[in-house]
N, C-alpha and C positions, 0 to 999 in steps of 0.2 A: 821311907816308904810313903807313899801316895797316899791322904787320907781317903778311904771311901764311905760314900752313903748308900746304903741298898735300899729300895722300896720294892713291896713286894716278896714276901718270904712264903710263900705256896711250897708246893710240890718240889718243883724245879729250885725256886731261888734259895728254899735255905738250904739243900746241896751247896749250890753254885758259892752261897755266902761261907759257907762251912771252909771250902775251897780257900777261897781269899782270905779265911785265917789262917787256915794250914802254911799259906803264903807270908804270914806275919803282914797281913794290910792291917791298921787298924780300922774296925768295921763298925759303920752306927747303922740301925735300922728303923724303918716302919710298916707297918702294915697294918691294914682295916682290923682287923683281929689279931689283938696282942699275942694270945695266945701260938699261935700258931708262929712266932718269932721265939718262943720259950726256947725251943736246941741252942737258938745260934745265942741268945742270951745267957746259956749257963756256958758256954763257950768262949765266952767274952767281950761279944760285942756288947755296944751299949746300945740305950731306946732313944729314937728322936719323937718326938710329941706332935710331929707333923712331917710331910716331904720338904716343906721350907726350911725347918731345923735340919733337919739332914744333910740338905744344901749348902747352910748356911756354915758346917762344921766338916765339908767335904772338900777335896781337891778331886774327885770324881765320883759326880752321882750317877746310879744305875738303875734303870726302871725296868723292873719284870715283874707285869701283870698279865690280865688275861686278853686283853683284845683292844682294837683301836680307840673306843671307847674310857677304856681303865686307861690308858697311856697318855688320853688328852686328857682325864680327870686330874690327877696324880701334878703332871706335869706343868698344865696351863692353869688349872684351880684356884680357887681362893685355899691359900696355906701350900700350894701346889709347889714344886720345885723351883718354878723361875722368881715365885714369892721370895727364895731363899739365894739368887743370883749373886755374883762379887764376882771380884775379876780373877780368874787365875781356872774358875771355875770349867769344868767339863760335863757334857751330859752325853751319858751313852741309853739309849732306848735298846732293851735287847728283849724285849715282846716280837711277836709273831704277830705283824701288825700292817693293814692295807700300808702300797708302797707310796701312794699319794697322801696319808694321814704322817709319814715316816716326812716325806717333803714339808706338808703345811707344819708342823712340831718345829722341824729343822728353824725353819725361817723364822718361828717365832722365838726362839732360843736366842736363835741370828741377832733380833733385834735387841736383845737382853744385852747382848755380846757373850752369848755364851756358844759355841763350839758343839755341834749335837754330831754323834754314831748314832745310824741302827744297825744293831749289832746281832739280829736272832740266833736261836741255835736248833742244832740236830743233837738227836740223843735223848735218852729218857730217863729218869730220877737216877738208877745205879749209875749209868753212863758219867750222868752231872756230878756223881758221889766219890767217882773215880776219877773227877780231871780231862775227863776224856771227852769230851763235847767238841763238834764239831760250830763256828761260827760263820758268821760271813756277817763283813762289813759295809757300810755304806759310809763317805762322808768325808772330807780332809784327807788327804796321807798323811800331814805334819800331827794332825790329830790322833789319827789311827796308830803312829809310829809310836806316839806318847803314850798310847792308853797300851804299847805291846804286852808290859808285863803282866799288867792287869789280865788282859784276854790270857796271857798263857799259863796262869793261875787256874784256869778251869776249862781250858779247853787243849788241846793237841794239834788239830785244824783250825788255823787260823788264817781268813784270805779276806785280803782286801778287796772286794768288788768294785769300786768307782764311785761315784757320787749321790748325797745324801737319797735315800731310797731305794738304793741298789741291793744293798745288805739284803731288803725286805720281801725283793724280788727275787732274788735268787731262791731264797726262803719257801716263797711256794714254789716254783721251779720242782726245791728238793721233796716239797710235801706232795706235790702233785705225782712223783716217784713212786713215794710212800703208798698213797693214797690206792692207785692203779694195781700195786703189785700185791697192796691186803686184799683188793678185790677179787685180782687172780687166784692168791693161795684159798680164799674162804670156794673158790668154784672147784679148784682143782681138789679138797678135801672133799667134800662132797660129789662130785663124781665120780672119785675112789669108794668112796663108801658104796655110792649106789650102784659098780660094778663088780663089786663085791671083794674089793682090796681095802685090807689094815691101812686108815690113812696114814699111820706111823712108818705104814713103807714106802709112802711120798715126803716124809721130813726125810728117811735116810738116803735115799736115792739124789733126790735135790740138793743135800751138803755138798755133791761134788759136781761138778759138770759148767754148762751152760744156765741149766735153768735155775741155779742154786740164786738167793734172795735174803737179804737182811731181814725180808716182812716173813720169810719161814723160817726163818732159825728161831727170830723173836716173838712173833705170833703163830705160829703151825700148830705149837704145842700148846699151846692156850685154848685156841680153836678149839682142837679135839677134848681138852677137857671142858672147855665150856667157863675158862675163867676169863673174864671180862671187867677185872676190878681195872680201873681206870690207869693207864702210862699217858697215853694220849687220847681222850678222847672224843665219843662221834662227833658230839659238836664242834669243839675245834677242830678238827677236819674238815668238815661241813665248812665249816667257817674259813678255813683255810682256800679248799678246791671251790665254795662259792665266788673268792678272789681270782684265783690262778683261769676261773671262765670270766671273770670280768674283767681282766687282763688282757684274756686271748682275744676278746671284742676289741679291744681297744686299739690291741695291732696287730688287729686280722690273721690269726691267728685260728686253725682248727682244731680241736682237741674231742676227740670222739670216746675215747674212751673214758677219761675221766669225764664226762658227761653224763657217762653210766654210774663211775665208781659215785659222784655226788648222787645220785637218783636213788643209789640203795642205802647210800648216809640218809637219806631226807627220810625212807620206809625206817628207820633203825628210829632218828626222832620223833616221829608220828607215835610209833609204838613206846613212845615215853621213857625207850633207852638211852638219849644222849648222853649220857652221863656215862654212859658205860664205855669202856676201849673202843676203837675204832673197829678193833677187828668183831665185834657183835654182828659187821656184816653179815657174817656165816650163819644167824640165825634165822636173817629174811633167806638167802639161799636156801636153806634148809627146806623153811615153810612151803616155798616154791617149788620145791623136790619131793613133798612130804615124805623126808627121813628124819634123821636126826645122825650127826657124826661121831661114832664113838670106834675103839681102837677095842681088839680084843686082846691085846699084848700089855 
């Protein structure tokens, strides 16, 4: 089995790493905060004391942090992973990460001689708990073909897209999806409400048909109760559909709607909710409705 190093044990990665033991990888980790690697340690992985140690005791290191930023720290750093380079070595990026920050890493890897994927994923903590993470790749095929078993250790969708950066694009592609259709559900709950229908009779009706949505099944009911603890949240969105428009600049490109759906992420940040789920949306809707959405079922 493939040694791996994980950096990065959040939300998402110590699922993903839990994974890759269920898999029998053996697995080192690190993370800014020890603490927060403690599952996958009484699990059996063991502690690397930097991303270089990780590297340095890996046949595939994996970076999942929070944004383009943590990805070039981590990676290009002093103690950083290509600190911890040797030959044989692999680096997969699998952050949600600008697709030009995904190229410049590449190359600098490149020049190590190391071999980089970005690798992001779809799916939210249970998702990643359950193996069932959807990725998408950028980068080598001969690379990609290597790291398959790896990827199919935590995820079920697994596609290679094309070349270094592509993974990352596709990425927001899919969040831009995302992003558009919480905006939808958080409008269509509330003017359910304020025409005087159980929004719970727009989750049932929606399960079947055309209009039926990943973002209602998984936020609809969240919505209407008003829980907003974090899967994914405003900010990374924000941070996400601020890309997926600087993108569309780049190759002309109109996106009208998600233009909106970021413009009510920004009212959700101002009011000092980023932290909270993406679908919080619904409470700038709300304010703008003056209701509030609630089910009497």
């Amino acid at each position: 089995m493939q040694r791996i190093g994980f950096v990065g044990t959040g939300l998402m990665g110590r699922q993903m790493g839990r994974r890759l033991l269920l898999a029998g990888f053996p697995l080192q980790v690190w993370n800014r905060s020890k603490d927060k690697a403690g599952e996958l340690l009484e699990a059996g992985a063991t502690w690397g004391d930097s991303p270089a140690d990780c590297a340095r005791a890996a046949d595939v290191l994996i970076t999942m942090v929070t944004d383009s930023t943590a990805s070039e720290a981590v990676i290009c750093g002093r103690d950083g992973v290509l600190a911890g380079a040797h030959p044989g070595l692999i680096l997969i990026d699998m952050a949600s990460i600008a697709p030009e920050m995904s190229r410049s890493l590449a190359a600098k890897a490149a020049s190590k001689g190391v071999p980089m994927l970005d690798a992001p994923v779809t799916g939210n903590p249970k998702v990643a708990a359950d193996g069932k993470l959807g990725i998408m790749v950028g980068g080598p095929k001969d690379t990609y073909e290597a790291c398959l078993p790896v990827f199919q250790a935590m995820g079920v969708k697994i596609i290679h897209v094309g070349e270094n950066g592509k993974g990352t694009t596709l990425k927001l592609i899919n969040n831009l999806i995302l992003g558009v259709a919480i905006e939808a559900v958080a409008e269509a709950l509330v003017l359910a409400g304020k025409a005087g229908i159980d929004p719970l009779k727009v989750l049932e009706i929606t399960a079947v048909g055309g209009a039926r949505t990943g973002a209602m099944e998984t936020r609809g009911a969240r919505m209407i109760g008003h829980d907003f603890s974090p899967h994914f949240s405003a900010n990374n969105m924000y941070k996400d559909l601020s890309q997926v428009m600087q993108l569309a600049g780049e190759v002309g490109a109109f996106l009208p709607a998600t233009g909106i759906a970021l413009e009510m992420l920004r009212a959700v940040k101002n009011q000092g909710k980023g932290e909270m789920d993406s679908c919080s949306v619904i409470t700038v809707i709300e304010a703008m409705a003056n209701t509030a959405v609630k089910s009497d079922g």
